[in-house]
C-alpha positions in Angstrom: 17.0 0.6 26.1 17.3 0.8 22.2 14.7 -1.0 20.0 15.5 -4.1 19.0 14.2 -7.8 17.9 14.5 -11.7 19.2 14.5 -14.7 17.1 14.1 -17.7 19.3 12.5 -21.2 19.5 10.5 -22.6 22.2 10.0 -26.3 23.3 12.6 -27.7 20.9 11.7 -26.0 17.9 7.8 -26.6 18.1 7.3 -22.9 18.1 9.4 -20.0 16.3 9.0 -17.2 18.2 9.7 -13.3 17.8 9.6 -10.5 20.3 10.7 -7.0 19.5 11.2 -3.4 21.5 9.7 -0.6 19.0 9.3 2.1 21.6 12.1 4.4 19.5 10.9 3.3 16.2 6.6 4.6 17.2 8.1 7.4 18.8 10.1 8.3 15.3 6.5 7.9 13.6 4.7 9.9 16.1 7.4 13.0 16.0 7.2 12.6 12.1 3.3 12.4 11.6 2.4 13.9 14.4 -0.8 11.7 15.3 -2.9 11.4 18.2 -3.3 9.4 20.4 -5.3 6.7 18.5 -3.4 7.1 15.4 -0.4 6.5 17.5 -1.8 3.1 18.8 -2.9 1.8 15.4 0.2 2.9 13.2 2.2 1.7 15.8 0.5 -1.9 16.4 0.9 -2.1 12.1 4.3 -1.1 12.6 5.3 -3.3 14.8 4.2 -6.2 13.4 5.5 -5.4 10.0 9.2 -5.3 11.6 8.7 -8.7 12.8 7.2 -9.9 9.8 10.2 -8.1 7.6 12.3 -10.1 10.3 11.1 -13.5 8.9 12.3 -12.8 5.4 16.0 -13.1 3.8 18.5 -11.1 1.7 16.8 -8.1 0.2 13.2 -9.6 0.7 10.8 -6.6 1.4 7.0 -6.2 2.1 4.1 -3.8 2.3 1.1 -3.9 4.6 -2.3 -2.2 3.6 -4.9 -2.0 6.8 -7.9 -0.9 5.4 -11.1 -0.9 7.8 -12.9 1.8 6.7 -12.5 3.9 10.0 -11.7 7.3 10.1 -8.1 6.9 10.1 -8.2 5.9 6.3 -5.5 3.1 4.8 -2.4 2.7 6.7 0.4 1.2 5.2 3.9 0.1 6.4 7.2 -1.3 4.7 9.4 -3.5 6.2 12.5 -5.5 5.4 14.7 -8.1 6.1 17.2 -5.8 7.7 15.0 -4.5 10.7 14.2 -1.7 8.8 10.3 -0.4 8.8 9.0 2.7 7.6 4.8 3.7 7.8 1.9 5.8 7.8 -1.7 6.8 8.6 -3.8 8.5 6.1 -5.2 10.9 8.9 -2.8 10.7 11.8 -5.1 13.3 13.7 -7.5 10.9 15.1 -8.3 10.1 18.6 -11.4 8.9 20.7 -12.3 8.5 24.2 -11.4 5.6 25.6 -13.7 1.9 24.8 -15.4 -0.3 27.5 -11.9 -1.6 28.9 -10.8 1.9 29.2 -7.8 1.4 26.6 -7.3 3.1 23.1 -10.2 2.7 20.7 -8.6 1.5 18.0 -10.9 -0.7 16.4 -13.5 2.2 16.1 -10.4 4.7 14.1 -9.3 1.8 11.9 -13.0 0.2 11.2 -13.7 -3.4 10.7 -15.1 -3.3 7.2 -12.4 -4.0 5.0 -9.4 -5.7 4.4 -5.8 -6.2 5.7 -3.2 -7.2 2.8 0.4 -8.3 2.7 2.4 -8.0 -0.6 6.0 -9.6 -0.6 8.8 -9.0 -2.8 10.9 -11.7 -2.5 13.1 -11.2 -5.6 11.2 -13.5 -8.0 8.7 -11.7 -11.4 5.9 -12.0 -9.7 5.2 -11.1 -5.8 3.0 -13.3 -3.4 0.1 -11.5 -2.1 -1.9 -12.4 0.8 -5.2 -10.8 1.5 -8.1 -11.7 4.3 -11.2 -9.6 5.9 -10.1 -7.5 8.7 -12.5 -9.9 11.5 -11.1 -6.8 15.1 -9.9 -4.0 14.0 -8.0 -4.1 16.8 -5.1 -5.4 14.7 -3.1 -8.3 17.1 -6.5 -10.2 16.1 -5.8 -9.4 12.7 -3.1 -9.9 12.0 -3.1 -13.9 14.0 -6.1 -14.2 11.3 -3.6 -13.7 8.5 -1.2 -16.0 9.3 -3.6 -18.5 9.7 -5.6 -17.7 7.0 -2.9 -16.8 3.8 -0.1 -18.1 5.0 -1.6 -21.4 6.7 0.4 -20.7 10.0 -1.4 -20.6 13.0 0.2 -17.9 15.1 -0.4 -15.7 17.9 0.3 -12.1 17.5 0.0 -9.3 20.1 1.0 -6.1 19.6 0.8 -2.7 21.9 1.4 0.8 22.4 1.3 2.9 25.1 0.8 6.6 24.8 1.5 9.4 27.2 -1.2 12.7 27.6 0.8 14.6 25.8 0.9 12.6 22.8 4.1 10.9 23.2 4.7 7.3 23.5 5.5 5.6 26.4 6.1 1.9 25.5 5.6 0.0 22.3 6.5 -3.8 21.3 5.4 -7.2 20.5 5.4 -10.7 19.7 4.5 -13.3 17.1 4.5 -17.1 18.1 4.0 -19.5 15.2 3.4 -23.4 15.7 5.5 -25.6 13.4 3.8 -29.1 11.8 4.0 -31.7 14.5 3.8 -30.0 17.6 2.5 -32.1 20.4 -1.3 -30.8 21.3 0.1 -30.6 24.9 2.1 -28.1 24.2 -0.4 -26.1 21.7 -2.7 -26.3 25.2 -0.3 -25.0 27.7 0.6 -21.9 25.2 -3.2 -21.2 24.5 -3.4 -21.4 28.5 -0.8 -19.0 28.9 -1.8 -16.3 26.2 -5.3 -16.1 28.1 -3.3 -14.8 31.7 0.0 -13.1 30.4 -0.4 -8.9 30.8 -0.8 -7.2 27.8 2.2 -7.0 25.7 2.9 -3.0 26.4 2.4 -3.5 29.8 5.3 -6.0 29.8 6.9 -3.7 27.6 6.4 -0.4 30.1 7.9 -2.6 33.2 10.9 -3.1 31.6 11.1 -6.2 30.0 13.3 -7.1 27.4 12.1 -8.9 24.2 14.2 -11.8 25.7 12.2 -11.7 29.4 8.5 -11.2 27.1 9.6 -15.0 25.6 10.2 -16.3 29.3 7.2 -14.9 30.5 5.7 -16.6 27.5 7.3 -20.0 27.6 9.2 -20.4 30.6 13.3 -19.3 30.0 13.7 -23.0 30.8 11.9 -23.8 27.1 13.0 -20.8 24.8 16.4 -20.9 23.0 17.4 -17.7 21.2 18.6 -18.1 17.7 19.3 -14.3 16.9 18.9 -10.5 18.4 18.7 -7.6 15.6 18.5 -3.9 15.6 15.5 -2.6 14.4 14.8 1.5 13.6 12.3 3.5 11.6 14.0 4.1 7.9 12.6 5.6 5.3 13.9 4.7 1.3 13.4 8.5 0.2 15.4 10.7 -0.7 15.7 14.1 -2.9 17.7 12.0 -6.0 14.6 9.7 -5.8 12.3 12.2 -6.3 14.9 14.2 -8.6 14.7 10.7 -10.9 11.0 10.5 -10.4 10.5 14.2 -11.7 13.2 13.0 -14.7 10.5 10.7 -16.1 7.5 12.9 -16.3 9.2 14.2 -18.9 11.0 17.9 -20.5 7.4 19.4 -21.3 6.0 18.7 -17.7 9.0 20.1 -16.1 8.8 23.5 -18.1 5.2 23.8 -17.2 6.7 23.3 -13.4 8.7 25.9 -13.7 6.4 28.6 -16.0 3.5 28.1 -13.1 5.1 27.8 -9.7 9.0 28.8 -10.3 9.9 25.4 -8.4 8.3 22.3 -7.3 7.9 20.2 -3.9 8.0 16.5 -3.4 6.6 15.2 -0.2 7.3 11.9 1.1 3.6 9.7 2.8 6.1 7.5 4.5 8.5 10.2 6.7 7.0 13.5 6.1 10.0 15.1 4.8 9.4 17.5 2.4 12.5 18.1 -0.9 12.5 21.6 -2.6 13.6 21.7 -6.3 14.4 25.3 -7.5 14.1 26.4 -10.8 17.6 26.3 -11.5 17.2 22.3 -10.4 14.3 21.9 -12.3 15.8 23.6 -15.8 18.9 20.6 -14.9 16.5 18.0 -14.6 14.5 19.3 -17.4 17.5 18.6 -19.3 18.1 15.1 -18.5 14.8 14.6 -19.3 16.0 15.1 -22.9 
């Protein structure tokens, strides 16, 4: 099953809703970055809910997600568009633990909970909205649900999961976001709090099969949930050698010669894919020219 994203509403618009498949798009990651186990869980958890979140915006919109807690991970930060595209990283993708008290993933103990998770949006306008509140889990589903809540004055539900195999691989990955609109009947609010507190974690939904559009039903009863529109989603990354070609353009000529008088070529990494862009001297001596 390819990866891919649900926009729906449930009991006659009282709730937007979106579920999304990212198995492919953590797996991408984890090939990329090569993280363990823990790493996997977190980055992918961020990931994840930066697709849907990119999914709520229009056009050309954009945003970037810092999750800072302090933890032994370090910062990880994802970007996300409008398009169902998402790109991320963890600082030190080689983190894993035994498993916490419930027996799943620790990922509250890699990401930490002293510090902050923050949301920047650029949504075409001078300035960008920023969002910023105290991470209060560390398990990230939690945090995230406290963002909405908090910055953007939505409450929501978000749950998020990944499931990763022995050997490092990943096995299932997904989630959801539900969002109550102004005016919903408390009855309703009751029988969705009621139904968040029994439903199986999202991955294990996710690793039985179900489809982003079954995850809604299990949610809401199909009877309730109407789906406005299904999207692609994939792991992209913006890079690209002309980027970094451009980016070496501005340091300027006299940087570029030293470039080339102390290492005979240069090396751009991307954080976001791990790809890695060779520039020979001969490029360099072009570029050194354009910097003129």
């Amino acid at each position: 099953m390819k990866d891919y994203l649900v926009k729906a509403l449930a009991y006659d618009g009282m709730i937007r809703a979106y579920a999304v498949r990212t198995t492919e798009i953590i797996s991408e990651a984890q090939r990329r970055h090569q993280t363990w186990r823990t790493a996997s869980a977190a980055l992918g958890r961020a990931m994840t809910a930066g697709v849907m979140m990119g999914a709520m915006l229009k056009g050309d919109e954009k945003l970037t997600i810092k999750i800072d807690g302090g933890g032994p991970l370090g910062p990880i930060l994802v970007d996300s568009n409008a398009k169902g595209e998402v790109r991320g990283y963890v600082t030190n993708p080689q983190v894993d633990f035994e498993s916490n008290e419930h027996g799943k993933l620790d990922v509250r103990r890699a990401v930490g909970t002293n510090g902050m998770l923050s949301v920047v949006k650029d949504i075409g306008l001078r300035d960008f909205f920023s969002g910023q509140v105290p991470l209060v889990s560390g398990e990230l589903g939690e945090d995230f649900t406290y963002y909405f809540a908090t910055s953007e004055q939505t409450p929501s539900s978000v749950g998020v999961g990944v499931l990763v195999n022995p050997d490092d691989t990943i096995l299932a990955a997904g989630g959801f976001i539900l969002q109550i609109m102004p005016g919903t009947e408390d009855s309703v609010i009751a029988k969705l709090e009621q139904r968040l507190q029994t439903i199986a974690p999202i991955s294990t939904l996710i690793e039985q099969g179900l489809t982003p559009e079954e995850i809604l039903a299990e949610l809401f009863g199909k009877e309730h949930v109407k789906i406005i529109e299904t999207m692609p989603v994939r792991f992209q990354c913006t890079c690209s050698k002309q980027r970094f070609a451009d980016a070496i353009v501005g340091l300027g000529r006299q940087e570029i010669m030293a470039m080339i008088e102390e290492d005979g070529g240069a090396e751009a990494h991307c954080h976001f894919c791990n790809e890695k862009y060779h520039y020979s001297k001969e490029e360099l001596e072009q570029l050194a020219q354009e910097a003129n």
